[in-house]
C-alpha positions as CSV (number, residue, x, y, z in Angstrom):
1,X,0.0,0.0,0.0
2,X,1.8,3.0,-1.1
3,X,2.1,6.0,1.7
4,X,-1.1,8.6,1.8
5,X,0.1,12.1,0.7
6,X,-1.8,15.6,0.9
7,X,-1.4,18.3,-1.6
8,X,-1.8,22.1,-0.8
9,X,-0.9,24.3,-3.8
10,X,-0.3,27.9,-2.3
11,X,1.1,26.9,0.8
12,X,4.1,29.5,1.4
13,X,2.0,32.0,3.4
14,X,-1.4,32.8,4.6
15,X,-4.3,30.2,4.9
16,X,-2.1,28.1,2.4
17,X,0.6,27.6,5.2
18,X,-2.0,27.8,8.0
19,X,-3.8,24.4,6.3
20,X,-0.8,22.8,6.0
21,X,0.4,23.6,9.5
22,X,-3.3,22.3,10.4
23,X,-3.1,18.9,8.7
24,X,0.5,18.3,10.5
25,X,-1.4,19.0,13.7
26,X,-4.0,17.0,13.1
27,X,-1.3,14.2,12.2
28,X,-2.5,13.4,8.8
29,X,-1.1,10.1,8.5
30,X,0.8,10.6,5.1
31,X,3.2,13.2,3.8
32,X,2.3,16.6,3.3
33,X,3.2,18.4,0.8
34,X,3.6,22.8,0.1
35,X,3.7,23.9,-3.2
36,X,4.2,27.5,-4.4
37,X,5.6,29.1,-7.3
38,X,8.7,30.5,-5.7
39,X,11.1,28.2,-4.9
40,X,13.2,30.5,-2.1
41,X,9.9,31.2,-0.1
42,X,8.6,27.4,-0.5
43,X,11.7,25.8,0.9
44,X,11.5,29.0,3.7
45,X,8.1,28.0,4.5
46,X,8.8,24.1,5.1
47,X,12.1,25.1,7.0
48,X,10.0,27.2,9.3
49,X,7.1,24.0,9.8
50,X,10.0,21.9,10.2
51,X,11.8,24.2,13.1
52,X,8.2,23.5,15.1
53,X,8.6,20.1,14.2
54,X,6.5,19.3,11.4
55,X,7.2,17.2,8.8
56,X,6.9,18.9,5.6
57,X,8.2,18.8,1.8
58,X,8.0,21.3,-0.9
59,X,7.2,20.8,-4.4
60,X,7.2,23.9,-6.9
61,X,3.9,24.5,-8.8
62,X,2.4,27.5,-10.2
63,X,-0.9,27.0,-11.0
64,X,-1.0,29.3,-14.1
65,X,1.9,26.9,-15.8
66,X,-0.1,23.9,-17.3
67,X,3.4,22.2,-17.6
68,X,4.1,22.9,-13.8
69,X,1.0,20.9,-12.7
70,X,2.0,18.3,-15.2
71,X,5.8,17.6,-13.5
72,X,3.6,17.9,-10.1
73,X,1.3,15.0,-11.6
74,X,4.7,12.8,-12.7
75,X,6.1,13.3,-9.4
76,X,3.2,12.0,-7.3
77,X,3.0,9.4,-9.9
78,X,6.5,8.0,-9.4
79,X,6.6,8.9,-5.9
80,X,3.2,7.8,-4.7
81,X,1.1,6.4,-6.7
82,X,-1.5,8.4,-6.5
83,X,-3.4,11.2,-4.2
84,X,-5.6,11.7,-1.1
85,X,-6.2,15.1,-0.5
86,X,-5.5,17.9,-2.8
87,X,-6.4,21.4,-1.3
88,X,-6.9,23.8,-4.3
89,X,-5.6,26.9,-2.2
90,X,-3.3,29.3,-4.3
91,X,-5.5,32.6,-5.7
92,X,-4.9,36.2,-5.9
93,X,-7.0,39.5,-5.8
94,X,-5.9,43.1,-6.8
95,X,-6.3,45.8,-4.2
96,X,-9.3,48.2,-3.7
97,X,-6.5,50.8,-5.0
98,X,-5.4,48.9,-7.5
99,X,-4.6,51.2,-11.0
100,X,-4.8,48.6,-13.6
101,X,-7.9,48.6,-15.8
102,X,-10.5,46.4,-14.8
103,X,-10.2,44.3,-18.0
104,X,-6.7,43.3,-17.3
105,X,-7.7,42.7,-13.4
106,X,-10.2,40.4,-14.8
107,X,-7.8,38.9,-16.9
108,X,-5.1,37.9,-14.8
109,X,-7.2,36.8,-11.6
110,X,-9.2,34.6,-13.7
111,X,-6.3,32.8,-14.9
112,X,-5.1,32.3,-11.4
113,X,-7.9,32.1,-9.4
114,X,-10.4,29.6,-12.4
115,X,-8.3,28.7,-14.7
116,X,-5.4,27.7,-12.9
117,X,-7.9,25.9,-10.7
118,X,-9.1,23.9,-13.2
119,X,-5.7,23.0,-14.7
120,X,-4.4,21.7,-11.3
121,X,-7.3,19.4,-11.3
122,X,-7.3,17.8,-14.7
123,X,-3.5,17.4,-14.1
124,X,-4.6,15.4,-10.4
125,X,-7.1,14.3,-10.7
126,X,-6.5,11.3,-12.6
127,X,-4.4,10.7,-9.3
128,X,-6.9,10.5,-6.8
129,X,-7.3,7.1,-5.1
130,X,-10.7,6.0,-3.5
131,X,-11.6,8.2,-0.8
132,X,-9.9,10.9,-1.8
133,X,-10.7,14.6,-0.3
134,X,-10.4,17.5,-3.1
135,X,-11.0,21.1,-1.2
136,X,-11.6,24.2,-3.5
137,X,-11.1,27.7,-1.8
138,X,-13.6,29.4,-2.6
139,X,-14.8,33.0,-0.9
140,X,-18.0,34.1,0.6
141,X,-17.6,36.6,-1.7
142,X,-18.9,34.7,-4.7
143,X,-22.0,34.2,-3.3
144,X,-22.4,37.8,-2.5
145,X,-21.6,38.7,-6.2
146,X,-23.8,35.9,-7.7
147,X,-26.7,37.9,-6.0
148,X,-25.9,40.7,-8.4
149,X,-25.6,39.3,-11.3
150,X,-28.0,39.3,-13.7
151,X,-31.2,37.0,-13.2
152,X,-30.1,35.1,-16.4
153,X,-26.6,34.9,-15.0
154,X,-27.6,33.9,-11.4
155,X,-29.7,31.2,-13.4
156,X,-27.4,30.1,-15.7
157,X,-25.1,29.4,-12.4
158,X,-27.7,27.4,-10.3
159,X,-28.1,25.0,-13.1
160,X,-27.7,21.9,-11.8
161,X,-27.2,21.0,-15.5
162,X,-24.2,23.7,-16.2
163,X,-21.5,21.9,-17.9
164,X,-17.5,22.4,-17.5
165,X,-17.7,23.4,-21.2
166,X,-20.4,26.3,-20.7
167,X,-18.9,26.9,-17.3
168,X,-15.8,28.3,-19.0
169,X,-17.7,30.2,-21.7
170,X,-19.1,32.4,-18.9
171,X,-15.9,32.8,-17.2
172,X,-14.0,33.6,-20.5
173,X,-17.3,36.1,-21.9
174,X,-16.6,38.0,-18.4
175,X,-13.2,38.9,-19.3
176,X,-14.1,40.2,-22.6
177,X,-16.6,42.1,-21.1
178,X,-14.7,43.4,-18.9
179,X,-11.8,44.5,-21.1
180,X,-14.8,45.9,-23.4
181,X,-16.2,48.0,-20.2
182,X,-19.6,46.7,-20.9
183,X,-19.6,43.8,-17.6
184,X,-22.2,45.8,-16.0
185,X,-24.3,46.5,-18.9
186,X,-24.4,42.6,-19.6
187,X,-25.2,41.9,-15.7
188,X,-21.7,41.1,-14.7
189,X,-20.2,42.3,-11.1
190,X,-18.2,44.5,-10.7
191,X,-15.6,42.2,-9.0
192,X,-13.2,40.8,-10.7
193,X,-12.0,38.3,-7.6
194,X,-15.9,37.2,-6.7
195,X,-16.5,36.2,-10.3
196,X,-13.4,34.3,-10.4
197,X,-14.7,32.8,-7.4
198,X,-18.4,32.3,-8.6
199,X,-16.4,30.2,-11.2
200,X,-14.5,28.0,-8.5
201,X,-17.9,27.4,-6.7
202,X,-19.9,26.5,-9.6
203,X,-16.9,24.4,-10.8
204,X,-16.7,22.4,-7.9
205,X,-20.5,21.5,-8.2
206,X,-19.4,20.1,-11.5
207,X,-16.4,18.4,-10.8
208,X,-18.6,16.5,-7.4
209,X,-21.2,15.7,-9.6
210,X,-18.5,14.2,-12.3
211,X,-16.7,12.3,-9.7
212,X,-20.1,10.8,-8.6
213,X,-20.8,9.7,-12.0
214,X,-17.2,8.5,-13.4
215,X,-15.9,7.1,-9.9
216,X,-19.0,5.5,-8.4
217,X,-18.7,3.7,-5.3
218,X,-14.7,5.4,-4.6
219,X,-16.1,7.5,-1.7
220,X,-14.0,10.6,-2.8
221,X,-15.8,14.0,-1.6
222,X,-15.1,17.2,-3.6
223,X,-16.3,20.3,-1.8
224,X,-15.8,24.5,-2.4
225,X,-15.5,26.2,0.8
226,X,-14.9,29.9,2.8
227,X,-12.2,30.2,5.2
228,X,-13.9,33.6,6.4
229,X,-12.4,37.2,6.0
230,X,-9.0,36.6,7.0
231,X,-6.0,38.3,7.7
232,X,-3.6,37.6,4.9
233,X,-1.3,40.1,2.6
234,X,-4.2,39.7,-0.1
235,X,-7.5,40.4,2.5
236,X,-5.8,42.9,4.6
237,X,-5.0,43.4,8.6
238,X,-8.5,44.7,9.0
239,X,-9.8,41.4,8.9
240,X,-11.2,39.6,12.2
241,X,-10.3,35.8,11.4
242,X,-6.3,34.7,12.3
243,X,-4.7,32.4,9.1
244,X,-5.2,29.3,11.8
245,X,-8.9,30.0,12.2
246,X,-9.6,30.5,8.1
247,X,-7.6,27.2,7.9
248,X,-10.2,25.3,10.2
249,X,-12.9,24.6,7.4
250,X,-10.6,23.8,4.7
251,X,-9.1,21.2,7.3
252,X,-12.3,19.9,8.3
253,X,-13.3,18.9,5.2
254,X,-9.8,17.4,3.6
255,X,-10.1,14.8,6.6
256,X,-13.6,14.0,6.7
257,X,-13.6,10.5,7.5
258,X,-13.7,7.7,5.2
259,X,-17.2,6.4,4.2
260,X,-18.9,9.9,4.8
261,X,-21.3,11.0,2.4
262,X,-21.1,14.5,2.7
263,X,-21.0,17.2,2.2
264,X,-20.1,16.9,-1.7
265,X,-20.8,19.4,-4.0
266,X,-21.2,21.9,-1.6
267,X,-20.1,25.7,-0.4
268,X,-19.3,25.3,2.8
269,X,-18.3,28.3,5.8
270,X,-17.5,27.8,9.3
271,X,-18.0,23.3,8.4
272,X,-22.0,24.6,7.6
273,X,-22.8,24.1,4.1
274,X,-24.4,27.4,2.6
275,X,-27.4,27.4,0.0
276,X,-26.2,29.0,-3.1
Protein backbone atom coordinates (compact mmCIF):
# COMPACT_ATOMS: atom_id res chain seq x y z
CA UNK A 1 0.00 0.00 0.00
CA UNK A 2 1.79 3.02 -1.14
CA UNK A 3 2.13 6.02 1.67
CA UNK A 4 -1.06 8.56 1.77
CA UNK A 5 0.07 12.07 0.74
CA UNK A 6 -1.78 15.60 0.89
CA UNK A 7 -1.44 18.28 -1.61
CA UNK A 8 -1.84 22.06 -0.75
CA UNK A 9 -0.86 24.25 -3.77
CA UNK A 10 -0.26 27.89 -2.30
CA UNK A 11 1.10 26.93 0.83
CA UNK A 12 4.12 29.49 1.43
CA UNK A 13 2.01 31.97 3.39
CA UNK A 14 -1.37 32.84 4.56
CA UNK A 15 -4.31 30.19 4.87
CA UNK A 16 -2.12 28.13 2.37
CA UNK A 17 0.56 27.61 5.17
CA UNK A 18 -2.04 27.84 7.97
CA UNK A 19 -3.76 24.37 6.27
CA UNK A 20 -0.81 22.83 5.98
CA UNK A 21 0.43 23.62 9.46
CA UNK A 22 -3.26 22.31 10.45
CA UNK A 23 -3.14 18.92 8.75
CA UNK A 24 0.55 18.28 10.49
CA UNK A 25 -1.41 18.97 13.72
CA UNK A 26 -3.96 17.04 13.12
CA UNK A 27 -1.33 14.17 12.15
CA UNK A 28 -2.48 13.39 8.80
CA UNK A 29 -1.07 10.05 8.53
CA UNK A 30 0.76 10.63 5.05
CA UNK A 31 3.25 13.17 3.85
CA UNK A 32 2.26 16.57 3.34
CA UNK A 33 3.25 18.42 0.76
CA UNK A 34 3.62 22.81 0.13
CA UNK A 35 3.65 23.85 -3.21
CA UNK A 36 4.20 27.53 -4.38
CA UNK A 37 5.59 29.13 -7.34
CA UNK A 38 8.73 30.55 -5.67
CA UNK A 39 11.10 28.18 -4.92
CA UNK A 40 13.25 30.50 -2.14
CA UNK A 41 9.86 31.19 -0.09
CA UNK A 42 8.62 27.43 -0.55
CA UNK A 43 11.70 25.85 0.92
CA UNK A 44 11.48 29.03 3.70
CA UNK A 45 8.12 28.05 4.54
CA UNK A 46 8.80 24.06 5.08
CA UNK A 47 12.08 25.09 6.97
CA UNK A 48 10.00 27.24 9.29
CA UNK A 49 7.05 23.96 9.82
CA UNK A 50 9.98 21.93 10.23
CA UNK A 51 11.78 24.21 13.13
CA UNK A 52 8.18 23.46 15.11
CA UNK A 53 8.64 20.05 14.23
CA UNK A 54 6.45 19.34 11.37
CA UNK A 55 7.22 17.22 8.78
CA UNK A 56 6.88 18.89 5.62
CA UNK A 57 8.17 18.80 1.83
CA UNK A 58 8.00 21.35 -0.94
CA UNK A 59 7.21 20.79 -4.45
CA UNK A 60 7.18 23.87 -6.93
CA UNK A 61 3.95 24.54 -8.80
CA UNK A 62 2.40 27.50 -10.24
CA UNK A 63 -0.91 27.05 -10.99
CA UNK A 64 -1.01 29.26 -14.08
CA UNK A 65 1.89 26.92 -15.75
CA UNK A 66 -0.15 23.87 -17.32
CA UNK A 67 3.45 22.18 -17.64
CA UNK A 68 4.07 22.94 -13.84
CA UNK A 69 0.96 20.93 -12.68
CA UNK A 70 1.96 18.31 -15.18
CA UNK A 71 5.83 17.57 -13.51
CA UNK A 72 3.56 17.88 -10.07
CA UNK A 73 1.33 15.03 -11.62
CA UNK A 74 4.73 12.83 -12.67
CA UNK A 75 6.11 13.33 -9.45
CA UNK A 76 3.22 11.99 -7.33
CA UNK A 77 2.98 9.39 -9.85
CA UNK A 78 6.46 7.98 -9.36
CA UNK A 79 6.63 8.91 -5.86
CA UNK A 80 3.21 7.77 -4.68
CA UNK A 81 1.07 6.41 -6.74
CA UNK A 82 -1.46 8.38 -6.55
CA UNK A 83 -3.40 11.17 -4.18
CA UNK A 84 -5.61 11.65 -1.12
CA UNK A 85 -6.21 15.10 -0.51
CA UNK A 86 -5.54 17.94 -2.78
CA UNK A 87 -6.38 21.42 -1.28
CA UNK A 88 -6.90 23.84 -4.26
CA UNK A 89 -5.59 26.93 -2.16
CA UNK A 90 -3.34 29.34 -4.26
CA UNK A 91 -5.47 32.63 -5.73
CA UNK A 92 -4.92 36.21 -5.89
CA UNK A 93 -6.96 39.54 -5.84
CA UNK A 94 -5.86 43.14 -6.81
CA UNK A 95 -6.26 45.82 -4.17
CA UNK A 96 -9.25 48.22 -3.70
CA UNK A 97 -6.52 50.78 -4.96
CA UNK A 98 -5.38 48.91 -7.46
CA UNK A 99 -4.63 51.25 -11.04
CA UNK A 100 -4.82 48.58 -13.63
CA UNK A 101 -7.89 48.57 -15.85
CA UNK A 102 -10.47 46.36 -14.76
CA UNK A 103 -10.16 44.32 -18.03
CA UNK A 104 -6.65 43.28 -17.28
CA UNK A 105 -7.67 42.72 -13.39
CA UNK A 106 -10.16 40.43 -14.80
CA UNK A 107 -7.76 38.87 -16.94
CA UNK A 108 -5.14 37.92 -14.84
CA UNK A 109 -7.24 36.83 -11.65
CA UNK A 110 -9.17 34.62 -13.71
CA UNK A 111 -6.30 32.84 -14.89
CA UNK A 112 -5.11 32.34 -11.44
CA UNK A 113 -7.89 32.06 -9.41
CA UNK A 114 -10.38 29.65 -12.40
CA UNK A 115 -8.32 28.70 -14.71
CA UNK A 116 -5.37 27.74 -12.90
CA UNK A 117 -7.90 25.93 -10.73
CA UNK A 118 -9.05 23.93 -13.16
CA UNK A 119 -5.69 22.97 -14.66
CA UNK A 120 -4.41 21.66 -11.30
CA UNK A 121 -7.27 19.39 -11.32
CA UNK A 122 -7.29 17.78 -14.69
CA UNK A 123 -3.55 17.40 -14.10
CA UNK A 124 -4.57 15.36 -10.42
CA UNK A 125 -7.15 14.26 -10.74
CA UNK A 126 -6.49 11.34 -12.62
CA UNK A 127 -4.36 10.68 -9.31
CA UNK A 128 -6.88 10.53 -6.83
CA UNK A 129 -7.31 7.11 -5.08
CA UNK A 130 -10.72 5.99 -3.46
CA UNK A 131 -11.61 8.17 -0.80
CA UNK A 132 -9.94 10.92 -1.84
CA UNK A 133 -10.73 14.61 -0.34
CA UNK A 134 -10.36 17.51 -3.09
CA UNK A 135 -10.99 21.09 -1.20
CA UNK A 136 -11.63 24.21 -3.53
CA UNK A 137 -11.09 27.66 -1.77
CA UNK A 138 -13.59 29.43 -2.58
CA UNK A 139 -14.80 32.96 -0.90
CA UNK A 140 -17.95 34.15 0.55
CA UNK A 141 -17.63 36.62 -1.74
CA UNK A 142 -18.87 34.74 -4.72
CA UNK A 143 -22.01 34.15 -3.31
CA UNK A 144 -22.41 37.80 -2.51
CA UNK A 145 -21.63 38.71 -6.16
CA UNK A 146 -23.82 35.89 -7.74
CA UNK A 147 -26.75 37.85 -5.96
CA UNK A 148 -25.93 40.75 -8.37
CA UNK A 149 -25.63 39.32 -11.26
CA UNK A 150 -28.04 39.28 -13.69
CA UNK A 151 -31.24 36.99 -13.20
CA UNK A 152 -30.12 35.09 -16.39
CA UNK A 153 -26.58 34.88 -14.99
CA UNK A 154 -27.63 33.89 -11.43
CA UNK A 155 -29.74 31.20 -13.39
CA UNK A 156 -27.35 30.07 -15.72
CA UNK A 157 -25.14 29.35 -12.41
CA UNK A 158 -27.69 27.38 -10.30
CA UNK A 159 -28.09 25.01 -13.08
CA UNK A 160 -27.67 21.89 -11.85
CA UNK A 161 -27.18 21.02 -15.52
CA UNK A 162 -24.22 23.71 -16.16
CA UNK A 163 -21.52 21.85 -17.88
CA UNK A 164 -17.47 22.44 -17.51
CA UNK A 165 -17.67 23.45 -21.17
CA UNK A 166 -20.37 26.31 -20.67
CA UNK A 167 -18.95 26.94 -17.28
CA UNK A 168 -15.76 28.28 -19.04
CA UNK A 169 -17.68 30.16 -21.70
CA UNK A 170 -19.11 32.37 -18.85
CA UNK A 171 -15.88 32.76 -17.23
CA UNK A 172 -14.01 33.58 -20.54
CA UNK A 173 -17.35 36.12 -21.85
CA UNK A 174 -16.56 38.02 -18.40
CA UNK A 175 -13.21 38.92 -19.26
CA UNK A 176 -14.10 40.19 -22.57
CA UNK A 177 -16.57 42.14 -21.07
CA UNK A 178 -14.74 43.42 -18.89
CA UNK A 179 -11.81 44.50 -21.12
CA UNK A 180 -14.84 45.92 -23.39
CA UNK A 181 -16.22 48.03 -20.25
CA UNK A 182 -19.61 46.65 -20.88
CA UNK A 183 -19.63 43.80 -17.62
CA UNK A 184 -22.17 45.84 -16.04
CA UNK A 185 -24.34 46.50 -18.88
CA UNK A 186 -24.38 42.63 -19.55
CA UNK A 187 -25.16 41.93 -15.72
CA UNK A 188 -21.67 41.08 -14.74
CA UNK A 189 -20.23 42.35 -11.15
CA UNK A 190 -18.22 44.52 -10.75
CA UNK A 191 -15.56 42.24 -8.95
CA UNK A 192 -13.22 40.77 -10.74
CA UNK A 193 -12.01 38.28 -7.62
CA UNK A 194 -15.87 37.18 -6.73
CA UNK A 195 -16.48 36.23 -10.26
CA UNK A 196 -13.45 34.27 -10.37
CA UNK A 197 -14.70 32.80 -7.43
CA UNK A 198 -18.36 32.31 -8.58
CA UNK A 199 -16.36 30.17 -11.18
CA UNK A 200 -14.48 28.04 -8.49
CA UNK A 201 -17.91 27.39 -6.69
CA UNK A 202 -19.94 26.53 -9.57
CA UNK A 203 -16.89 24.45 -10.80
CA UNK A 204 -16.71 22.39 -7.86
CA UNK A 205 -20.48 21.53 -8.16
CA UNK A 206 -19.42 20.09 -11.54
CA UNK A 207 -16.36 18.44 -10.82
CA UNK A 208 -18.63 16.51 -7.41
CA UNK A 209 -21.23 15.74 -9.55
CA UNK A 210 -18.53 14.22 -12.34
CA UNK A 211 -16.69 12.34 -9.73
CA UNK A 212 -20.07 10.84 -8.57
CA UNK A 213 -20.77 9.68 -11.97
CA UNK A 214 -17.16 8.49 -13.35
CA UNK A 215 -15.89 7.13 -9.92
CA UNK A 216 -19.00 5.50 -8.38
CA UNK A 217 -18.73 3.66 -5.32
CA UNK A 218 -14.70 5.42 -4.64
CA UNK A 219 -16.14 7.50 -1.73
CA UNK A 220 -14.04 10.61 -2.81
CA UNK A 221 -15.80 14.04 -1.57
CA UNK A 222 -15.08 17.20 -3.58
CA UNK A 223 -16.25 20.33 -1.75
CA UNK A 224 -15.79 24.51 -2.39
CA UNK A 225 -15.48 26.22 0.77
CA UNK A 226 -14.90 29.87 2.79
CA UNK A 227 -12.18 30.19 5.20
CA UNK A 228 -13.94 33.55 6.41
CA UNK A 229 -12.42 37.19 6.04
CA UNK A 230 -9.04 36.65 6.96
CA UNK A 231 -5.98 38.33 7.74
CA UNK A 232 -3.63 37.59 4.94
CA UNK A 233 -1.34 40.06 2.61
CA UNK A 234 -4.18 39.70 -0.08
CA UNK A 235 -7.46 40.40 2.49
CA UNK A 236 -5.79 42.90 4.62
CA UNK A 237 -5.03 43.40 8.63
CA UNK A 238 -8.47 44.65 9.04
CA UNK A 239 -9.83 41.41 8.86
CA UNK A 240 -11.18 39.57 12.16
CA UNK A 241 -10.35 35.76 11.42
CA UNK A 242 -6.33 34.65 12.25
CA UNK A 243 -4.74 32.38 9.15
CA UNK A 244 -5.18 29.29 11.82
CA UNK A 245 -8.93 29.98 12.18
CA UNK A 246 -9.60 30.52 8.14
CA UNK A 247 -7.62 27.20 7.92
CA UNK A 248 -10.19 25.34 10.24
CA UNK A 249 -12.89 24.62 7.45
CA UNK A 250 -10.64 23.76 4.73
CA UNK A 251 -9.13 21.18 7.28
CA UNK A 252 -12.26 19.94 8.34
CA UNK A 253 -13.28 18.91 5.17
CA UNK A 254 -9.77 17.43 3.59
CA UNK A 255 -10.07 14.83 6.60
CA UNK A 256 -13.64 13.99 6.72
CA UNK A 257 -13.61 10.52 7.51
CA UNK A 258 -13.71 7.71 5.17
CA UNK A 259 -17.18 6.40 4.21
CA UNK A 260 -18.89 9.93 4.75
CA UNK A 261 -21.27 11.02 2.43
CA UNK A 262 -21.14 14.51 2.68
CA UNK A 263 -21.00 17.18 2.21
CA UNK A 264 -20.08 16.87 -1.68
CA UNK A 265 -20.80 19.41 -4.05
CA UNK A 266 -21.18 21.89 -1.56
CA UNK A 267 -20.11 25.73 -0.44
CA UNK A 268 -19.29 25.26 2.76
CA UNK A 269 -18.31 28.31 5.80
CA UNK A 270 -17.52 27.78 9.34
CA UNK A 271 -18.02 23.35 8.45
CA UNK A 272 -21.97 24.64 7.56
CA UNK A 273 -22.79 24.07 4.14
CA UNK A 274 -24.40 27.36 2.64
CA UNK A 275 -27.43 27.39 0.02
CA UNK A 276 -26.19 28.98 -3.14
Amino acid sequence: MSKKVAVVTGGNKGIGYAIVRELCKANFPGDVILTARNEKLGNEAVEKLKSEGFQVAYHPLDICDQGSAIELSNFLRKTYGGLDVLINNAGIAFKNDATEPFGEQAEVTMRTNFWGTLWVCRALFPLLRPNARVVNVSSFVSKKALDVCSPQLQAKFRDIELSEEDLCLLMGEFVIAAKQGNHLAQGWPKTAYGTTKIGVTVLSRIQAHMLTKTRAGDGILLNACCPGWVGTDMAGSDAPKTTEEGAQTPTYLALLPEGAKEPHGQLVWDKTVQEW
